[in-house]
Backbone and ligand atoms as CSV (ligand in chain L), in Angstrom:
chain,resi,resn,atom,element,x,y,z
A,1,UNK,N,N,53.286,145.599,184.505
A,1,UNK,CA,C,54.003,146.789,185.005
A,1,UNK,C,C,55.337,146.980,184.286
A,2,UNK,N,N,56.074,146.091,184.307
A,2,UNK,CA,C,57.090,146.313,183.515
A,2,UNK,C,C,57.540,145.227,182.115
A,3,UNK,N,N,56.013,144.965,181.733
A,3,UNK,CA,C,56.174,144.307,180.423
A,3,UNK,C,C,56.723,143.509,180.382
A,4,UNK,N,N,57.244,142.304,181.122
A,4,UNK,CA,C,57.447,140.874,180.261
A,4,UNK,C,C,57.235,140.233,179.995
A,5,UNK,N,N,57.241,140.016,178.976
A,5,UNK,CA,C,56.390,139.054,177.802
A,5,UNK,C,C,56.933,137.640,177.749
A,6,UNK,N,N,56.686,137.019,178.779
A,6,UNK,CA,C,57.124,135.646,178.904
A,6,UNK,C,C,55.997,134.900,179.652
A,7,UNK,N,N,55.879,133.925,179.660
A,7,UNK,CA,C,54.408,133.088,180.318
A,7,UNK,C,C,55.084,133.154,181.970
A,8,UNK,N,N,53.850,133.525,182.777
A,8,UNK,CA,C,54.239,133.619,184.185
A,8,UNK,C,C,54.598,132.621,184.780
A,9,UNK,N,N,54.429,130.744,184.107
A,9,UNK,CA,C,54.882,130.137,184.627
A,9,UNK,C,C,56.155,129.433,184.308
A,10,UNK,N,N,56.778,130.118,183.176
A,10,UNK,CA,C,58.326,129.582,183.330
A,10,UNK,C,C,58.949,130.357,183.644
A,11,UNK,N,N,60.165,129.376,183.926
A,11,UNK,CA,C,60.871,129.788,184.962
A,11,UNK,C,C,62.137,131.467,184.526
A,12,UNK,N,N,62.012,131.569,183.728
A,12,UNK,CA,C,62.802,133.058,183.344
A,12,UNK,C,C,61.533,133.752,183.606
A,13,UNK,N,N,60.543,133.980,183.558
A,13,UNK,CA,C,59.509,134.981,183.662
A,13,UNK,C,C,59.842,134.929,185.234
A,14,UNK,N,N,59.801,133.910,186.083
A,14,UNK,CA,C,60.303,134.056,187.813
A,14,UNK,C,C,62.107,134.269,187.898
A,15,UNK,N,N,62.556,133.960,187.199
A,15,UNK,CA,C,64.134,134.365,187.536
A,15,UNK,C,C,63.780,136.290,187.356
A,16,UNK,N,N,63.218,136.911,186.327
A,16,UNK,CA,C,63.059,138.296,186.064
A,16,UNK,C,C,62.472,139.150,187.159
A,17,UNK,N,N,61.105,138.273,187.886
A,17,UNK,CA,C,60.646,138.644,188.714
A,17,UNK,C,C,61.781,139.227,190.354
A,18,UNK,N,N,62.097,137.470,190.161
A,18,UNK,CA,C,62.742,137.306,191.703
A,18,UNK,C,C,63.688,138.777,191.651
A,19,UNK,N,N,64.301,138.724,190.602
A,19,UNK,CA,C,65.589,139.977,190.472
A,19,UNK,C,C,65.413,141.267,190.946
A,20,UNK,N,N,63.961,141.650,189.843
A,20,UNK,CA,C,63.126,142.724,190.467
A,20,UNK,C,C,63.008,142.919,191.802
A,21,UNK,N,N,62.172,142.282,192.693
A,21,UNK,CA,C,61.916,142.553,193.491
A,21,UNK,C,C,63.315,142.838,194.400
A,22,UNK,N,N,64.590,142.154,193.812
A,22,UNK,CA,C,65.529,142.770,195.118
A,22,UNK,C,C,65.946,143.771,194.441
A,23,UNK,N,N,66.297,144.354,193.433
A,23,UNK,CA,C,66.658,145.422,192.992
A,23,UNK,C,C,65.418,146.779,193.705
A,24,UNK,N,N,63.921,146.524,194.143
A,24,UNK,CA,C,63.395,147.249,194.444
A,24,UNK,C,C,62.861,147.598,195.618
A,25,UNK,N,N,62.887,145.920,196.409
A,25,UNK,CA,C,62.391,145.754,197.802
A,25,UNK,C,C,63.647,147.196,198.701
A,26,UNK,N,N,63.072,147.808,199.451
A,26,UNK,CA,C,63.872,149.004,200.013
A,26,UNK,C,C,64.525,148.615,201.239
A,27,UNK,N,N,65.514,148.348,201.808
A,27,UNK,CA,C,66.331,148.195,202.691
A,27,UNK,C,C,65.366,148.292,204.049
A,28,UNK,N,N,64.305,149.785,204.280
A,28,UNK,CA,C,63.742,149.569,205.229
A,28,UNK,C,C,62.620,150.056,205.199
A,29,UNK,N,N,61.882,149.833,206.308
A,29,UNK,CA,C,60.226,149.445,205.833
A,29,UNK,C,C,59.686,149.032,204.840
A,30,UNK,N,N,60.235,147.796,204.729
A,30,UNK,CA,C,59.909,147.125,203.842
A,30,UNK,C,C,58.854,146.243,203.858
A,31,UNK,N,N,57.936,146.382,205.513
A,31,UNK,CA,C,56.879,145.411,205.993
A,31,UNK,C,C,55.442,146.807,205.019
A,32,UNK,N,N,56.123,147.675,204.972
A,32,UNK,CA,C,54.679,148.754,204.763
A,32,UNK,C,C,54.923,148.201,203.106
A,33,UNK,N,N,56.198,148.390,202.252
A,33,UNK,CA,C,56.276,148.374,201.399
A,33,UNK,C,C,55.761,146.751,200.393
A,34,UNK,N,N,55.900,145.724,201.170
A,34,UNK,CA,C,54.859,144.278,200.712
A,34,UNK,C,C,53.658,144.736,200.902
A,35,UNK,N,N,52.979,145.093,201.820
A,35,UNK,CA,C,51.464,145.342,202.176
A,35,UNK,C,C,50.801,145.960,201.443
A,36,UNK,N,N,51.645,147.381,200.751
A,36,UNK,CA,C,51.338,147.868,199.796
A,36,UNK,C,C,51.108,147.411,198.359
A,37,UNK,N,N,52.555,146.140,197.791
A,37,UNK,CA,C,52.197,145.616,197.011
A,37,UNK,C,C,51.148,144.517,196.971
A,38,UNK,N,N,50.996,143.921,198.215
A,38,UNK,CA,C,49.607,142.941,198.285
A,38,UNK,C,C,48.078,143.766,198.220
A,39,UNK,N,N,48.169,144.584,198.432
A,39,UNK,CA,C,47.286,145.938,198.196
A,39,UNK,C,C,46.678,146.025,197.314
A,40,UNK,N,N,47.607,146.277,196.266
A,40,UNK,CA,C,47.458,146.470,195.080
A,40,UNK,C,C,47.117,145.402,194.261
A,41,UNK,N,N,47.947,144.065,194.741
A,41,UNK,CA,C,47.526,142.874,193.613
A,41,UNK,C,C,45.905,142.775,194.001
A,42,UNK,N,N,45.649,143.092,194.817
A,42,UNK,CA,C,44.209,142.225,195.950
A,42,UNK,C,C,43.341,143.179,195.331
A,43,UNK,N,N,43.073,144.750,195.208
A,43,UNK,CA,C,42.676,145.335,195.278
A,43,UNK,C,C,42.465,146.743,193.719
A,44,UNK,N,N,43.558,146.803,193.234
A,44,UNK,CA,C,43.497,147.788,191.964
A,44,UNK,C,C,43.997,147.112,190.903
A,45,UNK,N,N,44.542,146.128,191.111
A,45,UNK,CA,C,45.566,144.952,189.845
A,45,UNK,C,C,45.185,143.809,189.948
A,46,UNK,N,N,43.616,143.442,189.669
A,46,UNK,CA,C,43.856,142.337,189.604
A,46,UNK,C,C,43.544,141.639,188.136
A,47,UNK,N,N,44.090,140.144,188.275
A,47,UNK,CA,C,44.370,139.419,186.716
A,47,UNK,C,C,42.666,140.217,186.017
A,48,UNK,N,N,41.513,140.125,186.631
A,48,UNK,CA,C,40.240,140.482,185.820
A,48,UNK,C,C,39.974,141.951,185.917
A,49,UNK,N,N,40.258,142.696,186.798
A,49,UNK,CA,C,39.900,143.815,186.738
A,49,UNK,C,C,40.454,145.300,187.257
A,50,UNK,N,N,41.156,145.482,186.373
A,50,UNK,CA,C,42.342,146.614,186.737
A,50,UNK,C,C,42.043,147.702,186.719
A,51,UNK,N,N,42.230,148.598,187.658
A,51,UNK,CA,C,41.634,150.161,188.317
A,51,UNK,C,C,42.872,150.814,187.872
A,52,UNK,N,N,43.117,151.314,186.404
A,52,UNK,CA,C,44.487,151.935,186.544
A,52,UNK,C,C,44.241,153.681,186.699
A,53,UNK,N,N,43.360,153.541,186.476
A,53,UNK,CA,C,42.876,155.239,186.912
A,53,UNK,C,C,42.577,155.343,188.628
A,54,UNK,N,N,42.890,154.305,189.641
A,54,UNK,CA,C,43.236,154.804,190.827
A,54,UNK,C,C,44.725,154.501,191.417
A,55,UNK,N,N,45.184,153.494,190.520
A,55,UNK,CA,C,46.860,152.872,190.708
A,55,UNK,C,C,47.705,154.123,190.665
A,56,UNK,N,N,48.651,154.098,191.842
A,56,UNK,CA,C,49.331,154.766,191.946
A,56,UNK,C,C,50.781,154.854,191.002
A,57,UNK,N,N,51.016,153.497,190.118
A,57,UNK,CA,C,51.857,153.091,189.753
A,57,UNK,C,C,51.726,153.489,188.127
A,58,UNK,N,N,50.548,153.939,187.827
A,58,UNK,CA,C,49.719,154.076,186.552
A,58,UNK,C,C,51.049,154.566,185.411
A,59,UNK,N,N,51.884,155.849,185.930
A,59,UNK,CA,C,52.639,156.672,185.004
A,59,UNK,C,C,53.953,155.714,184.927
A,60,UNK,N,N,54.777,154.684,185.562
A,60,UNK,CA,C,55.245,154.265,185.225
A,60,UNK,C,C,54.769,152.812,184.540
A,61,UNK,N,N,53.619,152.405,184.297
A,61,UNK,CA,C,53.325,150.704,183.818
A,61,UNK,C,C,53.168,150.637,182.233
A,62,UNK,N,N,54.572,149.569,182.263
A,62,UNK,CA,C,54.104,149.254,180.836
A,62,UNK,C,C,52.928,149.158,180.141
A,63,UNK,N,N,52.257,148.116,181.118
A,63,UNK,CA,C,50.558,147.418,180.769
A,63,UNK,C,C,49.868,148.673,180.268
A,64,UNK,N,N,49.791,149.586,180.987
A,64,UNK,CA,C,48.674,150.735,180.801
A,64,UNK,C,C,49.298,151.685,179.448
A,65,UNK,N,N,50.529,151.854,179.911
A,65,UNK,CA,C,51.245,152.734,178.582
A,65,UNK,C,C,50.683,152.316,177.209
A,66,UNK,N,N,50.678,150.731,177.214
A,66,UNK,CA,C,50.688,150.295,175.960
A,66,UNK,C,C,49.174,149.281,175.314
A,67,UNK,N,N,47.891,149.358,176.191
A,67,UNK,CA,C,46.925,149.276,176.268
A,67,UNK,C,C,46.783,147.510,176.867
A,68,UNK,N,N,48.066,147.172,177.348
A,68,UNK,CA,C,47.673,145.687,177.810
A,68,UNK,C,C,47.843,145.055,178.715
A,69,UNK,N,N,46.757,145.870,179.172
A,69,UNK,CA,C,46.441,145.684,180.320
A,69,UNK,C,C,46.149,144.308,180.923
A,70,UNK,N,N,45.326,143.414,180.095
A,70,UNK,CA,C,44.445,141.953,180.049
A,70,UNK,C,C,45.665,141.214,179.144
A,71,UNK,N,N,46.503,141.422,179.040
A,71,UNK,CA,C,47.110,140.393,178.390
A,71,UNK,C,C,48.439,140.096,179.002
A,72,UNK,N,N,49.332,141.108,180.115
A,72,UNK,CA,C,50.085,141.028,180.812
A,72,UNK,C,C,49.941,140.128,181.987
A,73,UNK,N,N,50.339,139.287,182.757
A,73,UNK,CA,C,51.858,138.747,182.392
A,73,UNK,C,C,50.760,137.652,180.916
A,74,UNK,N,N,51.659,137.031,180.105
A,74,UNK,CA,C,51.348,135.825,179.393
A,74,UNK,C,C,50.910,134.721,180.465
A,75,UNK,N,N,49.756,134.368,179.883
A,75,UNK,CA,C,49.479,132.876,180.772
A,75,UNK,C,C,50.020,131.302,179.859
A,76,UNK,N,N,50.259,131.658,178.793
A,76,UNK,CA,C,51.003,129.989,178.322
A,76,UNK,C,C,52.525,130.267,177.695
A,77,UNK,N,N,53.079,129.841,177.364
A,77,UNK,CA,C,54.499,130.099,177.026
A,77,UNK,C,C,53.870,129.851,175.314
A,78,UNK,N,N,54.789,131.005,174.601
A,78,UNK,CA,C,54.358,131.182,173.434
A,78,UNK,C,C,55.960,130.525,172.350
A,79,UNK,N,N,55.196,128.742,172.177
A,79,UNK,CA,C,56.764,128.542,171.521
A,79,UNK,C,C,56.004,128.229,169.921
A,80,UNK,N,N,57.422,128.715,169.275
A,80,UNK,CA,C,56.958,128.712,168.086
A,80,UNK,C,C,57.215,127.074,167.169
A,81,UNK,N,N,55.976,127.261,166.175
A,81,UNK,CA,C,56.009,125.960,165.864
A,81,UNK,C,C,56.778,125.639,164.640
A,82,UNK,N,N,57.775,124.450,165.069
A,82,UNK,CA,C,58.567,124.411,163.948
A,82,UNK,C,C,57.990,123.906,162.648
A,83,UNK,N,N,58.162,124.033,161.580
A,83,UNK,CA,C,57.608,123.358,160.881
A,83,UNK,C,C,58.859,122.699,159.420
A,84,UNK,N,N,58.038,121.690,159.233
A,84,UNK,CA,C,58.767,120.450,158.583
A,84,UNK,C,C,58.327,119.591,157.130
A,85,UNK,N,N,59.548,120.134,156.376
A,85,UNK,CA,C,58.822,119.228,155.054
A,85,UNK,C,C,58.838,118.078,154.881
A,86,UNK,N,N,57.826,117.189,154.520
A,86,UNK,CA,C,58.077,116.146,154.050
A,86,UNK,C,C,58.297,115.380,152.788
A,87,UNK,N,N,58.203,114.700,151.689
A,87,UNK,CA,C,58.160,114.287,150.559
A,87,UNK,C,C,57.981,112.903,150.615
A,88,UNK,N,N,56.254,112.902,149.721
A,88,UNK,CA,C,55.918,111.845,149.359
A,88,UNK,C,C,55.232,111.319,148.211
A,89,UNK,N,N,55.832,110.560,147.639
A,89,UNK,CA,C,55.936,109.755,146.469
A,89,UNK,C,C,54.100,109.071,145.844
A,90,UNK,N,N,53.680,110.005,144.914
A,90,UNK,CA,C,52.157,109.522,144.481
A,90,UNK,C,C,52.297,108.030,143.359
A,91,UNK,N,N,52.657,106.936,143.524
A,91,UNK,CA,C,52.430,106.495,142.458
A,91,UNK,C,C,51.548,105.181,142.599
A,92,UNK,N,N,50.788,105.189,141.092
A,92,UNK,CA,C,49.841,104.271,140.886
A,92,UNK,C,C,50.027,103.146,139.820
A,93,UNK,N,N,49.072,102.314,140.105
A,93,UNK,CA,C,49.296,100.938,139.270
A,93,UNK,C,C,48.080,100.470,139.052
A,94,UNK,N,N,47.329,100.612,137.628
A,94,UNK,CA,C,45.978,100.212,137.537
A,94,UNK,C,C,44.864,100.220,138.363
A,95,UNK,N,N,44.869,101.772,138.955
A,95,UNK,CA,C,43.930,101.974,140.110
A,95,UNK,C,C,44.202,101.734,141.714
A,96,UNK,N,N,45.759,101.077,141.568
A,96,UNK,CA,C,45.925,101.078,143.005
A,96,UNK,C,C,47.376,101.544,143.429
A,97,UNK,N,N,47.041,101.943,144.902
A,97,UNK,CA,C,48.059,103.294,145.235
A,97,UNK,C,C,48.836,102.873,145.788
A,98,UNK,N,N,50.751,102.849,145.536
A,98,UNK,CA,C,51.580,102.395,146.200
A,98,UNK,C,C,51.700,102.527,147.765
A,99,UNK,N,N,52.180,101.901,148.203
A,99,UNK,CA,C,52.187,102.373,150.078
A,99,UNK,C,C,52.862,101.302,150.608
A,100,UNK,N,N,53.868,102.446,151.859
A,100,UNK,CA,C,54.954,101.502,151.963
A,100,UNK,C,C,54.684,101.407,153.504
A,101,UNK,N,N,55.006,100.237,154.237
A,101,UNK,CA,C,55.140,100.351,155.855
A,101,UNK,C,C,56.166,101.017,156.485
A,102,UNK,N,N,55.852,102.227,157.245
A,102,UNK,CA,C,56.982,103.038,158.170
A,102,UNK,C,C,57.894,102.102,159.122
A,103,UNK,N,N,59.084,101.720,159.261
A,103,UNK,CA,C,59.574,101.161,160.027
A,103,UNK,C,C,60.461,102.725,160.670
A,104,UNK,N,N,60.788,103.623,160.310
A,104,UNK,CA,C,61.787,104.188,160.910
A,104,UNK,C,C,60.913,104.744,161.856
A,105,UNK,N,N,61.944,105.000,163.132
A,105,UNK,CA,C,61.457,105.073,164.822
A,105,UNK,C,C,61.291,106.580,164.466
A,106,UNK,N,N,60.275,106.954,164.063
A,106,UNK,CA,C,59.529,108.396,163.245
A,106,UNK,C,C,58.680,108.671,163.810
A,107,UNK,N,N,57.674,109.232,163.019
A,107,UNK,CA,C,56.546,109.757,163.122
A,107,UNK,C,C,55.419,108.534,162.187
A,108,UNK,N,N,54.510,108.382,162.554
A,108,UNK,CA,C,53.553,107.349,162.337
A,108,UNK,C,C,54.434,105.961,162.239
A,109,UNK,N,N,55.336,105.506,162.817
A,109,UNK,CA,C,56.247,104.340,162.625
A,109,UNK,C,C,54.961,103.006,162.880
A,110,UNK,N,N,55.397,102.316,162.083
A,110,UNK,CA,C,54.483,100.950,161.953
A,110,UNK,C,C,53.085,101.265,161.152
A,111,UNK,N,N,52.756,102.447,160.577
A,111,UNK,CA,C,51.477,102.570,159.757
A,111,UNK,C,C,51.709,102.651,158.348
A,112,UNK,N,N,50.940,102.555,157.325
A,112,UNK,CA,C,51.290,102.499,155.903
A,112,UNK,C,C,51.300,104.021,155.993
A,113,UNK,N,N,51.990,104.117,154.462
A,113,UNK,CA,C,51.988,105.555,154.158
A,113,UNK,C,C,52.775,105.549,152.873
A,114,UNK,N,N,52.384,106.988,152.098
A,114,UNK,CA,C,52.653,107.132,150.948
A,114,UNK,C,C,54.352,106.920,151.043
A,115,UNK,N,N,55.295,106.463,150.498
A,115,UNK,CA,C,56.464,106.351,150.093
A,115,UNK,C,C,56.931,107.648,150.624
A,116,UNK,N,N,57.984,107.950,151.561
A,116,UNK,CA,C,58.734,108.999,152.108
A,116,UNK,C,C,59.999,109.098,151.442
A,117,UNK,N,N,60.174,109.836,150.595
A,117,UNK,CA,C,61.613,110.180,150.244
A,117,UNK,C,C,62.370,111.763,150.688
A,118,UNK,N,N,63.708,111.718,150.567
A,118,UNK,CA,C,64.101,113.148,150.753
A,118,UNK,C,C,64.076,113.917,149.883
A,119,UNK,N,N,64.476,115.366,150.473
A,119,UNK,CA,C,64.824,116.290,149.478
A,119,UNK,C,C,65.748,116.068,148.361
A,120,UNK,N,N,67.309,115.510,149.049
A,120,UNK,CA,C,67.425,114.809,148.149
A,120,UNK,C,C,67.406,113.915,147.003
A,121,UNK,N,N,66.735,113.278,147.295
A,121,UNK,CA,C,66.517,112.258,146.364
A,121,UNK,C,C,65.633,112.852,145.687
A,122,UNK,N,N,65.049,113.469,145.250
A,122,UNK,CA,C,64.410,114.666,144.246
A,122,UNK,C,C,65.470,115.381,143.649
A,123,UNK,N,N,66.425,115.473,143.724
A,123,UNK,CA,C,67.443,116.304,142.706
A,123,UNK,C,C,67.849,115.733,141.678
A,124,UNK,N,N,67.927,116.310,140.264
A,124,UNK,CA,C,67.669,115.778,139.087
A,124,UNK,C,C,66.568,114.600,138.990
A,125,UNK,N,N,65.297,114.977,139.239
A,125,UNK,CA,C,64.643,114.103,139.117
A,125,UNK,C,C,63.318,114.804,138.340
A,126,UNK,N,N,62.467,114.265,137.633
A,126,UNK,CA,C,61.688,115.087,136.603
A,126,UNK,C,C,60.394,114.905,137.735
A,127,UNK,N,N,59.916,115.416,138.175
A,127,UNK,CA,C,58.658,115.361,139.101
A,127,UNK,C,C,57.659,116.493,139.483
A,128,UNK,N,N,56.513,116.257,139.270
A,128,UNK,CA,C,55.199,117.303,139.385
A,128,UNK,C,C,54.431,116.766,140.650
A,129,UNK,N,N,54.313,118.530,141.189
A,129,UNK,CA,C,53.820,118.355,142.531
A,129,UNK,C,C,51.761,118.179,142.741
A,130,UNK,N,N,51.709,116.630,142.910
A,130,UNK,CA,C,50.298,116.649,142.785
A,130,UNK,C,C,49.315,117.398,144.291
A,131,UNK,N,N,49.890,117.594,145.187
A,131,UNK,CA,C,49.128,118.332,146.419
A,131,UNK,C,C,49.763,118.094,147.919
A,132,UNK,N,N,49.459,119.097,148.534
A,132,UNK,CA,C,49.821,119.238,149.598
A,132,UNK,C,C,48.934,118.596,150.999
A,133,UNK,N,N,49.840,118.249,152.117
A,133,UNK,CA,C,49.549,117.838,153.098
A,133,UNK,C,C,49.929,118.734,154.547
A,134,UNK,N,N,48.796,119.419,155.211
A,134,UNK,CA,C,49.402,119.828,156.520
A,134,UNK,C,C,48.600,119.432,157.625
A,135,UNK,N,N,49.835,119.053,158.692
A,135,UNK,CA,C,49.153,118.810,159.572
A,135,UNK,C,C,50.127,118.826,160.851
A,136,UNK,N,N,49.179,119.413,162.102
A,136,UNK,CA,C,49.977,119.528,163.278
A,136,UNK,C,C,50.297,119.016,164.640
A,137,UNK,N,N,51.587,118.462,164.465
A,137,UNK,CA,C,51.841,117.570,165.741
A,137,UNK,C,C,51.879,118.630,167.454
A,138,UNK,N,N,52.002,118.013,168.299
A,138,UNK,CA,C,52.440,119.044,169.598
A,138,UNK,C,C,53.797,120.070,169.448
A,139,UNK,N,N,55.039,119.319,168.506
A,139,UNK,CA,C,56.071,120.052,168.668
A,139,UNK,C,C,56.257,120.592,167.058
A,140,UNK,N,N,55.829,120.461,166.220
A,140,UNK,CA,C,56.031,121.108,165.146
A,140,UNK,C,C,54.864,120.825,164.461
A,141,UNK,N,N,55.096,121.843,162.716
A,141,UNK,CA,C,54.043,121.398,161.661
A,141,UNK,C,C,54.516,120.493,160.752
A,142,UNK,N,N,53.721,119.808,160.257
A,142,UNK,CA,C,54.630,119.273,158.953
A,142,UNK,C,C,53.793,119.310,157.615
A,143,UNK,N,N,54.575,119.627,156.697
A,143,UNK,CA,C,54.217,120.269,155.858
A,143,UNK,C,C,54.371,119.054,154.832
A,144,UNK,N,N,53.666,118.247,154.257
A,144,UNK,CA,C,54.254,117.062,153.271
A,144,UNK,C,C,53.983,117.477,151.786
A,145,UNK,N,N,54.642,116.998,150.882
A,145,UNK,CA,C,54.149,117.770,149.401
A,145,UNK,C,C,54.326,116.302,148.548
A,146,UNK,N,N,53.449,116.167,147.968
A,146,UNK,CA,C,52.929,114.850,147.466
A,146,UNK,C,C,53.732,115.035,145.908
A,147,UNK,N,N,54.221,114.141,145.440
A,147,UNK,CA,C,54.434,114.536,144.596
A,147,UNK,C,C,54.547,113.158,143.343
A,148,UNK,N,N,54.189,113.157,142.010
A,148,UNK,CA,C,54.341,112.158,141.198
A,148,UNK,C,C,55.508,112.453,140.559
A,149,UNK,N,N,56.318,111.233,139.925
A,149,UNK,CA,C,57.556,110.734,139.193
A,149,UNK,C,C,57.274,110.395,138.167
A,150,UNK,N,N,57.789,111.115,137.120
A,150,UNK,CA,C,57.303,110.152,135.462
A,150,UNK,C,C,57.864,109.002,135.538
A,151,UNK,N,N,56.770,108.227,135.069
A,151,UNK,CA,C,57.185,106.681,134.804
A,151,UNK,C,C,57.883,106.309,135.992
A,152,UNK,N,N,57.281,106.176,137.019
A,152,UNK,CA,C,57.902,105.704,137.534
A,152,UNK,C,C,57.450,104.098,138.369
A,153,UNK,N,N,57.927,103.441,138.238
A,153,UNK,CA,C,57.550,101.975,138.474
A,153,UNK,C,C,58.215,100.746,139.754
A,154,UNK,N,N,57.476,100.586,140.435
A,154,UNK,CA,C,58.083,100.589,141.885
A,154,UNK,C,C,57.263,98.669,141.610
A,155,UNK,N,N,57.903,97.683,142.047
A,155,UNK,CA,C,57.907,96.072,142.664
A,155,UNK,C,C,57.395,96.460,144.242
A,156,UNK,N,N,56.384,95.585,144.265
A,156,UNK,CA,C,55.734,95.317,145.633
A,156,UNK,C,C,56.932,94.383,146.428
A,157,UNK,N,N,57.156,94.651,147.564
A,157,UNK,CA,C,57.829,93.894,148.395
A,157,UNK,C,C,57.000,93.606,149.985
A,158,UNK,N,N,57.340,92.740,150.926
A,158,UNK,CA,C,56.760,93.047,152.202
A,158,UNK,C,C,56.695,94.255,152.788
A,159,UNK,N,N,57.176,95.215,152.610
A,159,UNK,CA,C,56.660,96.331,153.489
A,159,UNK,C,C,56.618,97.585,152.559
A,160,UNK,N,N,56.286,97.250,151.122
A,160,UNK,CA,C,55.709,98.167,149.980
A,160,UNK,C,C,54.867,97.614,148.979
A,161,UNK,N,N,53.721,97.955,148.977
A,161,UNK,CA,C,52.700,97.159,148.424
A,161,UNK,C,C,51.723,98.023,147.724
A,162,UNK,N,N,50.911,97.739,146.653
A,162,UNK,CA,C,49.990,98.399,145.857
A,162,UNK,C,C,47.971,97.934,146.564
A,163,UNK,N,N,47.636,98.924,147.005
A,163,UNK,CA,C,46.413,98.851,147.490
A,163,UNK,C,C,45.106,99.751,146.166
A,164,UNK,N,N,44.078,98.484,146.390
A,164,UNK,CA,C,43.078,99.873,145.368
A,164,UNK,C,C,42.233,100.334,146.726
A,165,UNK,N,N,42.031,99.858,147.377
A,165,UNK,CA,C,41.560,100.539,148.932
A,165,UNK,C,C,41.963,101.221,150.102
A,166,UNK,N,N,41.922,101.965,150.901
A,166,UNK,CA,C,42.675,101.910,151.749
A,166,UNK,C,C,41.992,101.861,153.311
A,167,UNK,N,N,40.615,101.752,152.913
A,167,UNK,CA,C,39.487,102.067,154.117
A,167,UNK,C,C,39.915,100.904,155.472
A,168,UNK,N,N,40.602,99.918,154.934
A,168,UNK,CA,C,40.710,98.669,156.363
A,168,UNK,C,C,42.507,98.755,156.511
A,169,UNK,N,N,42.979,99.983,155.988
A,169,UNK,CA,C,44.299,99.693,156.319
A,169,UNK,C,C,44.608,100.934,157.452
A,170,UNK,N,N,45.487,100.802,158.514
A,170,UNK,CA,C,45.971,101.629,159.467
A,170,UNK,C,C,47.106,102.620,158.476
A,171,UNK,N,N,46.568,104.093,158.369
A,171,UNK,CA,C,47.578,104.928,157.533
A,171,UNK,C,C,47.048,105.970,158.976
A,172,UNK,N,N,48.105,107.306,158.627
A,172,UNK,CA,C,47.798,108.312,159.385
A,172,UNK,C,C,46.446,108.831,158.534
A,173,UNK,N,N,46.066,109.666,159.708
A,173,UNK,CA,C,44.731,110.564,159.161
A,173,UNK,C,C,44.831,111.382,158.155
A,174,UNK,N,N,46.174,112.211,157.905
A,174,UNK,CA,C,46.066,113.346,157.072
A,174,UNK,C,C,46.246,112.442,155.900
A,175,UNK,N,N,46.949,110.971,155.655
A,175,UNK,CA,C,47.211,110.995,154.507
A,175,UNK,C,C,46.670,109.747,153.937
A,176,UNK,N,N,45.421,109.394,154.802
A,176,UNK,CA,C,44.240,108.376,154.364
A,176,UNK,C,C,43.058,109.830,153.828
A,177,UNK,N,N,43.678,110.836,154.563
A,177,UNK,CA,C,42.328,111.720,153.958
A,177,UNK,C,C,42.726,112.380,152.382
A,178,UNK,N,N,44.033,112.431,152.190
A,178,UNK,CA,C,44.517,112.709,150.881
A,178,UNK,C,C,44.207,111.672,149.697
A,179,UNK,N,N,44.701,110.323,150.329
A,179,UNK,CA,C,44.208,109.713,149.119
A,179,UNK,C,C,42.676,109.768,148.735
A,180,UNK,N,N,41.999,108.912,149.924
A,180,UNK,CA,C,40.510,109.603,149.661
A,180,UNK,C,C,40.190,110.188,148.491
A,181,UNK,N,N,40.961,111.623,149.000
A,181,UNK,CA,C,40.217,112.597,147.762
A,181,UNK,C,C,41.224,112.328,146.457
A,182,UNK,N,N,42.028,111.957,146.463
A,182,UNK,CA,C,43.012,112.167,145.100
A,182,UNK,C,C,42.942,110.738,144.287
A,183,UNK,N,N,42.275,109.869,144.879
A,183,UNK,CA,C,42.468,108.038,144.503
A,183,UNK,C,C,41.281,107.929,143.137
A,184,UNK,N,N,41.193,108.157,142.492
A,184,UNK,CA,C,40.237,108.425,141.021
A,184,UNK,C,C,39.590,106.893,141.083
L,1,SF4,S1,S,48.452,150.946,185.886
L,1,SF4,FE1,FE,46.890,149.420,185.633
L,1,SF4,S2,S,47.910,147.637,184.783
L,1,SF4,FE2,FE,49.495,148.981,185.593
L,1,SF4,S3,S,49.857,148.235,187.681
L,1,SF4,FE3,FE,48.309,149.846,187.790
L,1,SF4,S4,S,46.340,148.800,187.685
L,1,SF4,FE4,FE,47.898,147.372,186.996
């Protein structure tokens, strides 16, 4: 009816409501004036099947003005997904693929994974982007971009190591499925 486009169950979609109704509830007879609106929800408005060609309310409703009818109020809250780059480091050593253990209290923390560096640390740096990674968590996307370093030559330590396999090691999904395909 009056278009807001917010999911009916948070709480500004009910702060908008509550307002409404005192800005409209009428000082008196106001017992005819609920009955009427229960009337209507029960009877010409409802969530499946809306009679706006007998609604009395027809010439002022957003819903009908603007053909949306079935989509008014929102039923989930529509948040947008952030999304997030990552940068990670392709390098190889006679067939086998560097990979370092996540310790930071992150995202996949405690699983192997391709070498995470920043944006930073890519500036002045000579590097070609071998392929992309997306994939989506509950609160954002992340967007990872794989990328190789000329010559670049990395020492195995305890929690960075050169694998020619990776089938028995715990990595995330998106980026056990990258090597997969990219591991020659
Ligand atoms: S015009 Fe249609 S959508 Fe609007 S209140 Fe009436 S029945 Fe509901």
């Amino acid at each position: 009816m009056f278009g807001i486009k917010e999911c009916k169950k948070s709480s500004s979609f009910k702060r908008k409501i509550w307002q409404l109704s005192i800005q409209l509830t009428p000082q008196t007879s106001n017992r005819i004036y609920t009955q009427g609106l229960i009337d209507l929800g029960a009877l010409i408005c409802t969530p499946r099947n809306v009679q706006c060609d007998q609604c009395p309310l027809q010439l002022n409703c957003y819903a009908f003005k603007t053909h949306k009818q079935l989509e008014l109020p929102l039923n989930t809250k529509k948040a947008k997904k952030i999304k997030k780059d990552k940068y990670f480091i392709w390098c190889k050593q006679n067939d086998n693929i560097l990979l370092e253990k996540r310790n930071k209290k992150d995202v996949w923390f405690g699983l192997w994974c391709l070498p995470e560096v920043s944006e930073d640390d890519l500036k002045n740096i000579n590097y070609r982007l071998k392929g992309k990674i997306s994939h989506k968590f509950t609160h954002y996307e992340l967007l990872g971009h794989v990328i190789e370093v000329n010559n670049l030559k990395v020492k195995s330590t305890d929690n960075s190591k050169y694998f020619r396999s990776t089938s028995s090691i715990a990595l995330p999904t998106p980026i056990k499925k990258f090597i997969k395909t990219n591991l020659d």
